[in-house]
C-alpha positions as CSV (number, residue, x, y, z in Angstrom):
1,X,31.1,3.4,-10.8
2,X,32.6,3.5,-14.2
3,X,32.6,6.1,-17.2
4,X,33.6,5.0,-20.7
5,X,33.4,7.8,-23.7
6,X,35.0,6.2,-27.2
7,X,36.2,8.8,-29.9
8,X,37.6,8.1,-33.7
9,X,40.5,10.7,-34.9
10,X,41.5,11.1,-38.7
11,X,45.2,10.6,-39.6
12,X,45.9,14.5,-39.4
13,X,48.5,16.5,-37.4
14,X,45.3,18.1,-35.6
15,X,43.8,14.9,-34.3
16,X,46.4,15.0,-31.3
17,X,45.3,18.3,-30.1
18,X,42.0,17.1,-30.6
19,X,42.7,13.7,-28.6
20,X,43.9,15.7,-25.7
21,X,40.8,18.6,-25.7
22,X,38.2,15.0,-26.2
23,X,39.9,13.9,-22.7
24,X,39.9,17.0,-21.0
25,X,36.1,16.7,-21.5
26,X,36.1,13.5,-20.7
27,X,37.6,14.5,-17.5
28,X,36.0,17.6,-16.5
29,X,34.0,16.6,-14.0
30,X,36.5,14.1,-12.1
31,X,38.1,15.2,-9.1
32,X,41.7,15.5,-10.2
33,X,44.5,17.7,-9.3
34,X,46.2,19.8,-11.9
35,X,49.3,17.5,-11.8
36,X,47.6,14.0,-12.4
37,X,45.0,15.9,-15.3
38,X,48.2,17.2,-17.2
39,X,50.2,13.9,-16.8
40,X,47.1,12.4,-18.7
41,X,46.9,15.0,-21.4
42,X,50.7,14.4,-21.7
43,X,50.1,10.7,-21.9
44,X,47.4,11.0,-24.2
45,X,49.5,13.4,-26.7
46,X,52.5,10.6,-26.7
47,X,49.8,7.7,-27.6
48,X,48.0,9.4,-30.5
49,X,51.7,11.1,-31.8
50,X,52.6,7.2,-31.9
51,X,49.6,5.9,-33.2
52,X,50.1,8.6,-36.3
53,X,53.3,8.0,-37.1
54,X,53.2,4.0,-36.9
55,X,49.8,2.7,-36.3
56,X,47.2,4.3,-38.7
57,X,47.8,3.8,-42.4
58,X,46.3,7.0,-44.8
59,X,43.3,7.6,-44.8
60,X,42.8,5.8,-41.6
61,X,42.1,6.5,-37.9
62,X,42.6,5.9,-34.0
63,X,40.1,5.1,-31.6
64,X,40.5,7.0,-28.1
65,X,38.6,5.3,-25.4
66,X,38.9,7.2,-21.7
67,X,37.7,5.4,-18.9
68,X,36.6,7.1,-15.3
69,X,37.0,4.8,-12.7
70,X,36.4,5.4,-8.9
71,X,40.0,5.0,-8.5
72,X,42.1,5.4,-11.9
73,X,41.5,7.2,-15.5
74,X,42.3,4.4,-18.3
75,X,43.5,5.5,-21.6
76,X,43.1,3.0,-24.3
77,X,44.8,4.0,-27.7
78,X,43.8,1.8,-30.9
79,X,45.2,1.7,-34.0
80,X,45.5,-0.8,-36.9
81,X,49.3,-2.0,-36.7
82,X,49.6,-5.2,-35.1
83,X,53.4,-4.5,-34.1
84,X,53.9,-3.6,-30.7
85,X,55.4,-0.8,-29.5
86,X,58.8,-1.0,-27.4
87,X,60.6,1.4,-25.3
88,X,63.6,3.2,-26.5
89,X,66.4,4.7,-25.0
90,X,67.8,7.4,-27.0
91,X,71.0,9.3,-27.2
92,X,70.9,12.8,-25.5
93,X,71.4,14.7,-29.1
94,X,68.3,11.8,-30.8
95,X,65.5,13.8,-31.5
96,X,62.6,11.5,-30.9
97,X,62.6,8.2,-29.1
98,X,60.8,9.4,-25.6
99,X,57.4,9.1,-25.9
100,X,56.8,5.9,-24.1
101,X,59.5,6.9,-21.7
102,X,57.3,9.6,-20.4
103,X,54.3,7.6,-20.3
104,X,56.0,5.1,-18.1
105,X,57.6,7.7,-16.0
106,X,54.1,9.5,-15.4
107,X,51.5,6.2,-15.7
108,X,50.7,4.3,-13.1
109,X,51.0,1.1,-14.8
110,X,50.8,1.0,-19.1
111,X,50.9,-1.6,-21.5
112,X,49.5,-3.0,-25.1
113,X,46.6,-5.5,-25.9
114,X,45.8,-7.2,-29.4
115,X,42.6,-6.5,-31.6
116,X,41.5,-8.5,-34.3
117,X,42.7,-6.0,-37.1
118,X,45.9,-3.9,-35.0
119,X,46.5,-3.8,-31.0
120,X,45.7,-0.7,-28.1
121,X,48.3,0.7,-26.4
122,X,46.9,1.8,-22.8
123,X,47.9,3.4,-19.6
124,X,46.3,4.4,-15.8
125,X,46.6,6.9,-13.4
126,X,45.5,6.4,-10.0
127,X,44.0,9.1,-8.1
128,X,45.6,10.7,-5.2
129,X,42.6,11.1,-3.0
């Protein structure tokens, strides 16, 4: 059995925090350990950083969509640039440049996916049952 709950977040500096407290609820009731739940939350606060600084113009949004599957969490990310996002690899001293890094480090798998108007950037975690 599968769970989908969809959320819209404003272009504001507090939507990430928010992002991360809408999965947590999402979540709540899934069997996950402490480890896989905060690699999610960490996930989910690199996606909507990204989507804010590159992917929502002003006065525009994200879209959130957490999936609960029997044996993965899916984290959609959507946003209305249609430019994909690529993985850096940044000098020690850089100060940004690691958010997809950590995703894939942490994800099972990730990747992107077109809309009509942008793309979603996504990623699972499988459960350790």
């Amino acid at each position: 059995m599968s769970t989908t709950i969809v959320m819209r977040f404003a272009r504001t500096a507090a939507s990430v925090p928010s992002a991360r407290s809408f999965t947590r609820g999402v979540l709540r009731d899934a069997r996950l350990d402490r480890c896989e739940l905060d690699d999610i939350l960490l996930c989910v606060s690199e996606l909507a950083t990204n989507a804010l600084r590159h992917g929502v113009p002003v006065g525009g949004a994200f879209l959130l969509r957490v999936q609960l599957a029997d044996a993965h969490v899916r984290v959609e990310c959507h946003d209305a640039n249609r430019r994909r996002p690529r993985l850096r690899h940044p000098a020690d001293d850089d100060q940004g440049g690691r958010g997809l890094l950590l995703v894939e480090a942490l994800a099972s798998r990730w990747g992107t996916g077109e809309r009509p108007f942008g793309k979603f950037v996504w990623f699972e975690v499988d459960h350790k049952r």
